[in-house]
mmCIF file of the C-alpha atoms, coordinates in Angstrom:
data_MODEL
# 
_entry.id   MODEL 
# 
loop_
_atom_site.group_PDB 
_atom_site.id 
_atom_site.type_symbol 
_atom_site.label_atom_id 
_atom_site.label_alt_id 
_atom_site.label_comp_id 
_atom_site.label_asym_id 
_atom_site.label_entity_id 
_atom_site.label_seq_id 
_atom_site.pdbx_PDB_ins_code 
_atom_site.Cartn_x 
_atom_site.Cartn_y 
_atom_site.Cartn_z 
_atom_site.occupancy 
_atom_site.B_iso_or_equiv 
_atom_site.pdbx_formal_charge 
_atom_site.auth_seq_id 
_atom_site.auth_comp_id 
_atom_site.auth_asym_id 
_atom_site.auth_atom_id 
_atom_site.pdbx_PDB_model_num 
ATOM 1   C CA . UNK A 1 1   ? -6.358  -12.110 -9.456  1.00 0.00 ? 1   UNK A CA 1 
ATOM 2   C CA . UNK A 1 2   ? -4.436  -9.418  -11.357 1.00 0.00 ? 2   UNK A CA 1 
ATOM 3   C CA . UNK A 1 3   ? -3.834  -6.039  -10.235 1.00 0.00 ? 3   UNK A CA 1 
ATOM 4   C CA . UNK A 1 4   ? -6.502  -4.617  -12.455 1.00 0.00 ? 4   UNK A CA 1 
ATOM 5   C CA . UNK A 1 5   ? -7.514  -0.998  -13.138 1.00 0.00 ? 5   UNK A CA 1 
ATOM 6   C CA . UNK A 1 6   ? -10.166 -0.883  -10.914 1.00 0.00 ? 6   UNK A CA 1 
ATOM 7   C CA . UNK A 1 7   ? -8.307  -2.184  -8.049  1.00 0.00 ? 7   UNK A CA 1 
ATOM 8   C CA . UNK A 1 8   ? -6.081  1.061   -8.454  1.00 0.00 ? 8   UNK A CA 1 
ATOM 9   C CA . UNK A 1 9   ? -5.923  4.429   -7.235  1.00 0.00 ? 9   UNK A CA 1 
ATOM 10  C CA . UNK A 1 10  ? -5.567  6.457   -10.573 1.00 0.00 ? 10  UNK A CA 1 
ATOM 11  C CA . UNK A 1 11  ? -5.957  10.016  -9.933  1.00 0.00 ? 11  UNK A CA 1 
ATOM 12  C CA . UNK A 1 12  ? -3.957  12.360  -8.031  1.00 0.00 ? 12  UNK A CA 1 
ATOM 13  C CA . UNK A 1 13  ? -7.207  13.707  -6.074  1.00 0.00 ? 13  UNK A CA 1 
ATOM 14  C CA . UNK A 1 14  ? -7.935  10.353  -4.804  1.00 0.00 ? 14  UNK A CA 1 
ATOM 15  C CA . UNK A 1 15  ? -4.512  10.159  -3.349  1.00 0.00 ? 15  UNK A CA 1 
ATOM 16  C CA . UNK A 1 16  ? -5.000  13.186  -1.694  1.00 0.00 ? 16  UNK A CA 1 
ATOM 17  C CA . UNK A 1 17  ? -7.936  13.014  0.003   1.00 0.00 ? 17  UNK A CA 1 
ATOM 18  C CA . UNK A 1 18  ? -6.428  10.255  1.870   1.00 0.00 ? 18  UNK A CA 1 
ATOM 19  C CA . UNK A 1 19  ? -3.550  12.207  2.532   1.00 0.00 ? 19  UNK A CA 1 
ATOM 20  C CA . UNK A 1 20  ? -5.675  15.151  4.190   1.00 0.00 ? 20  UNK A CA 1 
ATOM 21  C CA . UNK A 1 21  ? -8.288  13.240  6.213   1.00 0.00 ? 21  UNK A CA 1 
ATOM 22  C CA . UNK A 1 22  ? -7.016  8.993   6.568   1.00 0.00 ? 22  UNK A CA 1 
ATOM 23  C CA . UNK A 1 23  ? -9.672  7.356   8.550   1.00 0.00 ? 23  UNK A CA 1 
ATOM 24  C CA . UNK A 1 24  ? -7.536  4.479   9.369   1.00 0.00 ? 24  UNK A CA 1 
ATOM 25  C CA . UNK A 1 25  ? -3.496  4.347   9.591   1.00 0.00 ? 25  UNK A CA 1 
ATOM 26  C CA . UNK A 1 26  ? -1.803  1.365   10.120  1.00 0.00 ? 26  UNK A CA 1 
ATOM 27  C CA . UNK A 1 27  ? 2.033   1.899   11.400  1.00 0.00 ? 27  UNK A CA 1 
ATOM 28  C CA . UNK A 1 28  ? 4.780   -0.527  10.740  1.00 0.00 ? 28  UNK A CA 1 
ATOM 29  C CA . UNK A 1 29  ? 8.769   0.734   11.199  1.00 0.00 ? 29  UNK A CA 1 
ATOM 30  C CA . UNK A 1 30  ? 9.049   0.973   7.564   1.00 0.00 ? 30  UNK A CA 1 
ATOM 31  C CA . UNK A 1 31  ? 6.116   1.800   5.876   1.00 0.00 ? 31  UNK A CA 1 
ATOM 32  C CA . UNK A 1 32  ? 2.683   3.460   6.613   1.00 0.00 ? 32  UNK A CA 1 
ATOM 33  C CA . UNK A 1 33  ? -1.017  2.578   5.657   1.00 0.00 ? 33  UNK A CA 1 
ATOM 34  C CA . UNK A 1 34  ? -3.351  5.181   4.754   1.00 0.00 ? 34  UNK A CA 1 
ATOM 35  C CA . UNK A 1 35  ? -6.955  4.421   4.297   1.00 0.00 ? 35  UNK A CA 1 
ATOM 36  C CA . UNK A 1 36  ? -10.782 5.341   4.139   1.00 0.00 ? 36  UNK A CA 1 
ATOM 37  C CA . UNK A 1 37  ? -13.900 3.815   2.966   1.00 0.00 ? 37  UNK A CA 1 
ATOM 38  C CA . UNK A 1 38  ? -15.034 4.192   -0.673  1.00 0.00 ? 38  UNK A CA 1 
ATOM 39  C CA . UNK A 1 39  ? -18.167 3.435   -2.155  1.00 0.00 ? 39  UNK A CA 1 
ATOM 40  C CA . UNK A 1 40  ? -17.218 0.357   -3.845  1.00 0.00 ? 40  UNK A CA 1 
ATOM 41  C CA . UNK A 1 41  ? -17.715 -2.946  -3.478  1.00 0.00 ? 41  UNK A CA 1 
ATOM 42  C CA . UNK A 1 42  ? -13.692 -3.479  -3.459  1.00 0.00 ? 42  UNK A CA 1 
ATOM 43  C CA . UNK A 1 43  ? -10.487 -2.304  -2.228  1.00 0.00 ? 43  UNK A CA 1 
ATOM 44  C CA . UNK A 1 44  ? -7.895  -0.050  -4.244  1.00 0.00 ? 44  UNK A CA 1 
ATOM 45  C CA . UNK A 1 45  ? -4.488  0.417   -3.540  1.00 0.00 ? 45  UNK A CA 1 
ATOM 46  C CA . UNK A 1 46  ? -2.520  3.388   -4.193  1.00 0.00 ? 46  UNK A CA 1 
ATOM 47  C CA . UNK A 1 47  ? 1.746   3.404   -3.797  1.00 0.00 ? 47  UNK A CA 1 
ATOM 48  C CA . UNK A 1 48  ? 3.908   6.356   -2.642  1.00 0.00 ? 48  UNK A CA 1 
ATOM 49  C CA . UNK A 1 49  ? 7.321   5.521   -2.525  1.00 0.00 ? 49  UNK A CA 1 
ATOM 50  C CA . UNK A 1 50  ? 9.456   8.169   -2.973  1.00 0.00 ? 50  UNK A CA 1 
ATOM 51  C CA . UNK A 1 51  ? 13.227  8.341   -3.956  1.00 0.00 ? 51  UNK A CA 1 
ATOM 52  C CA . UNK A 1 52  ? 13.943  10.406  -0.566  1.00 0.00 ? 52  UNK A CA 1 
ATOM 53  C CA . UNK A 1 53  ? 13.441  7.294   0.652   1.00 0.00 ? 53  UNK A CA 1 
ATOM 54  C CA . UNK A 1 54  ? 14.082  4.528   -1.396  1.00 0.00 ? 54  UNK A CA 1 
ATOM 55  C CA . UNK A 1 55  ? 17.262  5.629   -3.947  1.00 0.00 ? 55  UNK A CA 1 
ATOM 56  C CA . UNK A 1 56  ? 17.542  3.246   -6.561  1.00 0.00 ? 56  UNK A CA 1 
ATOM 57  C CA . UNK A 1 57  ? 14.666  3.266   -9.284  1.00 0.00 ? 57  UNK A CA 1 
ATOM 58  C CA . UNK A 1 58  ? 15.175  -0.859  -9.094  1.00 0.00 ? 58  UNK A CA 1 
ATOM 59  C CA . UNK A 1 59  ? 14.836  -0.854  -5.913  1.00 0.00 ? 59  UNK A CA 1 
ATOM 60  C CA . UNK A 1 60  ? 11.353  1.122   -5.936  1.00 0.00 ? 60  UNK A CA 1 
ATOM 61  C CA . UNK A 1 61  ? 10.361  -1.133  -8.555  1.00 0.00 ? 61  UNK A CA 1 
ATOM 62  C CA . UNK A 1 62  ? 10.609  -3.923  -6.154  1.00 0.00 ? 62  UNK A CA 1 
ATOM 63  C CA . UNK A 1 63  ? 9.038   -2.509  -3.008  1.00 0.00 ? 63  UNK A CA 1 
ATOM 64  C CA . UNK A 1 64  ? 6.119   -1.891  -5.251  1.00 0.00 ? 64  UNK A CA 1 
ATOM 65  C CA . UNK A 1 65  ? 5.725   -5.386  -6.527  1.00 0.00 ? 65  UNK A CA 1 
ATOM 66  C CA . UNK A 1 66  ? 6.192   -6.635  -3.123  1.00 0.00 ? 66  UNK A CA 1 
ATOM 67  C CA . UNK A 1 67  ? 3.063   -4.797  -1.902  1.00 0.00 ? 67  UNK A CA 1 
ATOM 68  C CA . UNK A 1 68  ? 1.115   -5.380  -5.194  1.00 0.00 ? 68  UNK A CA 1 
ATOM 69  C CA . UNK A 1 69  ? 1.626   -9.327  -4.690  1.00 0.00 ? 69  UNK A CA 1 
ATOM 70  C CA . UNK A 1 70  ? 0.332   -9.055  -1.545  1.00 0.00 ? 70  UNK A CA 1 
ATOM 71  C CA . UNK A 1 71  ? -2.520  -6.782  -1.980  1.00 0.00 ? 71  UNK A CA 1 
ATOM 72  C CA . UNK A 1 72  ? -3.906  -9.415  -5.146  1.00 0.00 ? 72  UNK A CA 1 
ATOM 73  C CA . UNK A 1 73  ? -3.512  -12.116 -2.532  1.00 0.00 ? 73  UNK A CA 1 
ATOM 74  C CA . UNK A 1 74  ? -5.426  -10.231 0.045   1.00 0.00 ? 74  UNK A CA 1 
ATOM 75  C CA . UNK A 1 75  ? -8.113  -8.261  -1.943  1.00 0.00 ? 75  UNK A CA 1 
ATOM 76  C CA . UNK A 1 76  ? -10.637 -10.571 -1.864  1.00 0.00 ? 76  UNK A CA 1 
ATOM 77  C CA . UNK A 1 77  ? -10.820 -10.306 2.281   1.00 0.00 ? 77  UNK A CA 1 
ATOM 78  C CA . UNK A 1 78  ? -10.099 -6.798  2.730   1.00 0.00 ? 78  UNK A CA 1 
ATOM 79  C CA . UNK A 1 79  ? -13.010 -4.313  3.485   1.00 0.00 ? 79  UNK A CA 1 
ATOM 80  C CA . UNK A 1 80  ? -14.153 -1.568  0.279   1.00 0.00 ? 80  UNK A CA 1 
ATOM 81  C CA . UNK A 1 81  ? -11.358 1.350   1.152   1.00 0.00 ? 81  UNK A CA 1 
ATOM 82  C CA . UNK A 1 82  ? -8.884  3.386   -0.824  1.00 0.00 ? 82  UNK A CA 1 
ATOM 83  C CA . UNK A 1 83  ? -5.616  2.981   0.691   1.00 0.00 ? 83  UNK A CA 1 
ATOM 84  C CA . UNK A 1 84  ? -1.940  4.410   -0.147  1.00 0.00 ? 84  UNK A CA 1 
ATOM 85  C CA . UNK A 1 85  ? 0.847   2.364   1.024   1.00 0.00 ? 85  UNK A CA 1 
ATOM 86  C CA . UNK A 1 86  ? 4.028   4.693   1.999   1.00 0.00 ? 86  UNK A CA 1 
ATOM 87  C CA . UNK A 1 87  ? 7.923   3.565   2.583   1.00 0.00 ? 87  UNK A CA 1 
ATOM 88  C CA . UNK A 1 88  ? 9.326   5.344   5.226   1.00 0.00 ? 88  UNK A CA 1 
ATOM 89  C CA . UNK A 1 89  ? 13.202  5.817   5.885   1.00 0.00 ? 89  UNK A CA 1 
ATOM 90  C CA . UNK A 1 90  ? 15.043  2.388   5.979   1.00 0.00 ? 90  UNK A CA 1 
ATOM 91  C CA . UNK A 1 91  ? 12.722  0.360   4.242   1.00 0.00 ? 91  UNK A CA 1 
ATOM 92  C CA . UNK A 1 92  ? 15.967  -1.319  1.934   1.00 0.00 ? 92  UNK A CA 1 
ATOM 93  C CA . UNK A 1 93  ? 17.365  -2.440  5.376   1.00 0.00 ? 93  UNK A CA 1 
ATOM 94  C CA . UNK A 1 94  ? 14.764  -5.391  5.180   1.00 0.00 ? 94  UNK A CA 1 
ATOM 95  C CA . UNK A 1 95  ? 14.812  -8.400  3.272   1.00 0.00 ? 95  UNK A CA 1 
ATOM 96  C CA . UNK A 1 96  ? 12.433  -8.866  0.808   1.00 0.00 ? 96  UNK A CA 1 
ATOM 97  C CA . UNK A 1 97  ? 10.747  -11.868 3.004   1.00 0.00 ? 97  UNK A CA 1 
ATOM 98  C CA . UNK A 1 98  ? 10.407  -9.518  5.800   1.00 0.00 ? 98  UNK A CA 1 
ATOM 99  C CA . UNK A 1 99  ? 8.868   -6.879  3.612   1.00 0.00 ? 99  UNK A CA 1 
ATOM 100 C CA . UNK A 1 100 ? 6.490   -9.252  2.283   1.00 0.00 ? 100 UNK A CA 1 
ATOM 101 C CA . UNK A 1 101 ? 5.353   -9.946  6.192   1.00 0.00 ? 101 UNK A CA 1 
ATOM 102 C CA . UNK A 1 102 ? 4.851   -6.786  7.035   1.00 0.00 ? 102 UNK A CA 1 
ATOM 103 C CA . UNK A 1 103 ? 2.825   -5.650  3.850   1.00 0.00 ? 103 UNK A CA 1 
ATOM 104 C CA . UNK A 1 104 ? 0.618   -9.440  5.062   1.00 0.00 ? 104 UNK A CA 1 
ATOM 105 C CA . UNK A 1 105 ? 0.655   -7.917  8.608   1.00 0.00 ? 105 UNK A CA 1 
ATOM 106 C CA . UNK A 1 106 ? -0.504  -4.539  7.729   1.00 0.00 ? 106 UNK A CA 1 
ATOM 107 C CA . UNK A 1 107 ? -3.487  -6.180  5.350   1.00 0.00 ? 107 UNK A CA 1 
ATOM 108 C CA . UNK A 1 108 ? -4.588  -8.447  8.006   1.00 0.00 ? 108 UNK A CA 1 
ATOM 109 C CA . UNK A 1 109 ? -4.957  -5.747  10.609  1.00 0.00 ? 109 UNK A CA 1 
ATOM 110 C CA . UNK A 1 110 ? -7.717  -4.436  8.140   1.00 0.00 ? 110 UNK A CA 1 
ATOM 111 C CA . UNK A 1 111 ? -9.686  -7.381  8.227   1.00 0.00 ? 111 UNK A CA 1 
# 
């Protein structure tokens, strides 16, 4: 499965409802997992890493396609929310195995 349009959070206001009321948050060292039901019959994934805490543009670029890989893997079990991954302070410091395990880790808690 792609990462399709309608498996994405698009629109600012989306982003920020979860921000002001998450139902669900899901805490790993890292990174943080925002999330509340939507009336779809599907997940969508939003990303907020921010240079604050992640520097290099490249490196962004790859914490992002870490968590998209997993989410396509994972879609298909994961209950209809909106969530919005965050990187938190240190989040380079992993390798990109271990980042893939705890994006897996943080998905299958949601199940």
């Amino acid at each position: 499965m792609a990462f399709a349009a309608q498996y994405r959070l698009h629109k600012k206001e989306d982003c920020r409802k979860i921000f002001k009321k998450p139902q669900i948050v899901k805490h790993q060292k890292y990174m943080m997992l925002l999330a509340m039901p939507n009336d779809l019959p599907h997940a969508r994934l939003g990303l907020a890493i921010a240079k604050k805490h992640v520097k290099k543009s490249v490196d962004r670029s790859l914490v992002k396609r870490i968590i998209r890989e997993s989410f396509r893997a994972k879609a298909n079990s994961l209950p209809a929310l909106d969530m919005v991954m965050l990187a938190k302070f240190g989040i380079m410091s992993m390798t990109k195995k271990n980042l893939r395990l705890a994006v897996d880790n943080i998905f299958d808690e949601l199940r």
